[in-house]
C-alpha positions as CSV (number, residue, x, y, z in Angstrom):
1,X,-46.5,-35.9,-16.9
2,X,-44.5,-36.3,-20.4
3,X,-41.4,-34.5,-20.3
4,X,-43.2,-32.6,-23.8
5,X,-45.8,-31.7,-21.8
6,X,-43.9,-30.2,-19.5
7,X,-41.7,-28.3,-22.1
8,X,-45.1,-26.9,-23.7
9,X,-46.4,-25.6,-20.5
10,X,-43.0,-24.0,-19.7
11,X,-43.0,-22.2,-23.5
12,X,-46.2,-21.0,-22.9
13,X,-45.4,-19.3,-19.6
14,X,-42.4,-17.6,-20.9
15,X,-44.6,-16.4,-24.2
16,X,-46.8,-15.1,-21.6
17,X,-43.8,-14.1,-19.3
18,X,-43.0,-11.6,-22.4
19,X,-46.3,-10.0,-22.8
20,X,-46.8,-9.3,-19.3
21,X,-43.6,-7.4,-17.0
22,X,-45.1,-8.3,-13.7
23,X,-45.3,-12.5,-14.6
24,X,-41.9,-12.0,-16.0
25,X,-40.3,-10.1,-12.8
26,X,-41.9,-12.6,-10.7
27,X,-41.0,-15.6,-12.8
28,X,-37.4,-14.3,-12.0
29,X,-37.7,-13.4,-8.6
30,X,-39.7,-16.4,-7.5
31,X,-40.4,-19.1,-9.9
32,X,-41.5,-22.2,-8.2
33,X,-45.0,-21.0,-7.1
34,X,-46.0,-20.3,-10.7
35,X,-44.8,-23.2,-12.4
36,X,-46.7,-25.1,-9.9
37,X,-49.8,-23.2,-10.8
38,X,-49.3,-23.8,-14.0
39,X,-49.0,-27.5,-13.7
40,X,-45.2,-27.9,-14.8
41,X,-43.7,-30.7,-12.8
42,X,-40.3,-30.3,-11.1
43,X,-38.3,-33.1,-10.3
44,X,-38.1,-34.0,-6.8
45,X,-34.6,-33.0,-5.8
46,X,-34.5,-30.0,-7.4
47,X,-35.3,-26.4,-8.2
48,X,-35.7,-24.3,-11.1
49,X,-33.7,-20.9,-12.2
50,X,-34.7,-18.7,-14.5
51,X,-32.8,-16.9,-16.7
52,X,-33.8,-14.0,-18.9
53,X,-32.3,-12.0,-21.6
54,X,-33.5,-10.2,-24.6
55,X,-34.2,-12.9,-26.9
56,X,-35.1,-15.8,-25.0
57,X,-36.3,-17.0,-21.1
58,X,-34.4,-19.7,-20.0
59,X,-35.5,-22.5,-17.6
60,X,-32.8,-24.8,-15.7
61,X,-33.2,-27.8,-13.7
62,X,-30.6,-26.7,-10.1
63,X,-30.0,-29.7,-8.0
64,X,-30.7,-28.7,-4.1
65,X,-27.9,-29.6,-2.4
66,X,-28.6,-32.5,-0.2
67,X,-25.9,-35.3,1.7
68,X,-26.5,-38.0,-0.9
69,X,-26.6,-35.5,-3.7
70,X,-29.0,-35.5,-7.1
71,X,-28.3,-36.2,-10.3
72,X,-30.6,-34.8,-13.4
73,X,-32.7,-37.3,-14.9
74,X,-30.5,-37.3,-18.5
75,X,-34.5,-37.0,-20.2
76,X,-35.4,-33.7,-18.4
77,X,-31.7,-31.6,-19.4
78,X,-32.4,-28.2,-19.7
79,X,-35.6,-26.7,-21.3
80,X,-34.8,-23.5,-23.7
81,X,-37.3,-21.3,-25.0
């Protein structure tokens, strides 16, 4: 998947994420299983935090912590919306 793909899916969650309380608290609590449903690719390696305050939602690429370590691919970075 394009990395803009991936970027439009994610804006479109968080719009959605605003409308609705319950996608947002469990886009905070939990996001992995719905960005899965919603067809946003993670890297392999690593996991996503999201971050929410007033004016924006916040997705960010978290290496796991493995013995060889991961970097970020340098065209994923972090996605703001």
């Amino acid at each position: 998947m394009a990395i803009d793909e991936n970027r439009q899916k994610l804006s479109q969650l968080a719009e959605r994420a605003w409308s609705d309380e319950k996608l947002r608290n469990e886009l905070l609590a939990d996001p992995m299983p719905l960005l899965l449903q919603e067809g946003i690719e993670v890297p392999k390696g690593f996991d996503v935090a999201v971050l929410a305050d007033k004016d924006s939602i916040s997705f960010n690429y978290v290496p796991q912590r493995t013995a060889g370590g991961a970097e970020l691919p340098e065209e994923i970075g972090r996605a703001h919306v």
